[in-house]
N, C-alpha and C positions, 0 to 999 in steps of 0.2 A: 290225300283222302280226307274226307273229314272227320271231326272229330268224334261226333257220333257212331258211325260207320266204323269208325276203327276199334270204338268200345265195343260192339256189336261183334264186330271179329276176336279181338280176344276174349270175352265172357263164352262165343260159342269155342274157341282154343280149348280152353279151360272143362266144357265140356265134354270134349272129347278125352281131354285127359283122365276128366275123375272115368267118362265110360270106360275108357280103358286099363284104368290103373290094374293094380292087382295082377296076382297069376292069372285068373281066367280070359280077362282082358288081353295082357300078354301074350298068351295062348291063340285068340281069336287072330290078334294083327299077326302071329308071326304064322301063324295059318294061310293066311289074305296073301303074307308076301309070298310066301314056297307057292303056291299054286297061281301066281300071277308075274310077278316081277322075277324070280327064280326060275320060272318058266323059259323053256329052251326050244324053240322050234326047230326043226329040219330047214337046210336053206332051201329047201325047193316049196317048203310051205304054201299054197295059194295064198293069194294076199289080201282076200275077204279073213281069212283065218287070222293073219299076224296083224290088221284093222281090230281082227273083233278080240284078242289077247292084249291090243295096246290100249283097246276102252275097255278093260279090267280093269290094269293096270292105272291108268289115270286115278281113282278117287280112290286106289287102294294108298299109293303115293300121298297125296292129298291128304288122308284121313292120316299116316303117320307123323308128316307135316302138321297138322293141327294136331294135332297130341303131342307132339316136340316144343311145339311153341307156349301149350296151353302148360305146361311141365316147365317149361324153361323163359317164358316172357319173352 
């Protein structure tokens, strides 16, 4: 990757982190995760349903991942 691009990824890391630091921050992502990733469908679920719970789940993923990394380099 180059080297700009990857300044560009960590400076926004880092913004995710300070948006989330703190309790209310902590509060919002661990919100994001129970109601998406925590999320337990039926097996017979239609699978427009478990489609549209797994593109929740993507950028909730994502945003903890940038907050991990902007936290921890």
């Amino acid at each position: 990757m180059a080297e700009g691009v990857d300044d560009d990824a960590q400076a926004t890391a880092r913004l995710f982190a300070r948006v989330f630091a703190g309790g209310d921050g902590e509060a919002v992502l661990d919100w994001m995760r129970r109601v998406t990733i925590e999320r337990e469908l039926a097996p017979d679920a239609p699978g427009d349903e478990l489609r549209d719970l797994e593109g929740q789940r993507r950028p909730v993923r994502w945003g903890c991942n940038m907050v991990k990394r902007g936290t921890h380099g």
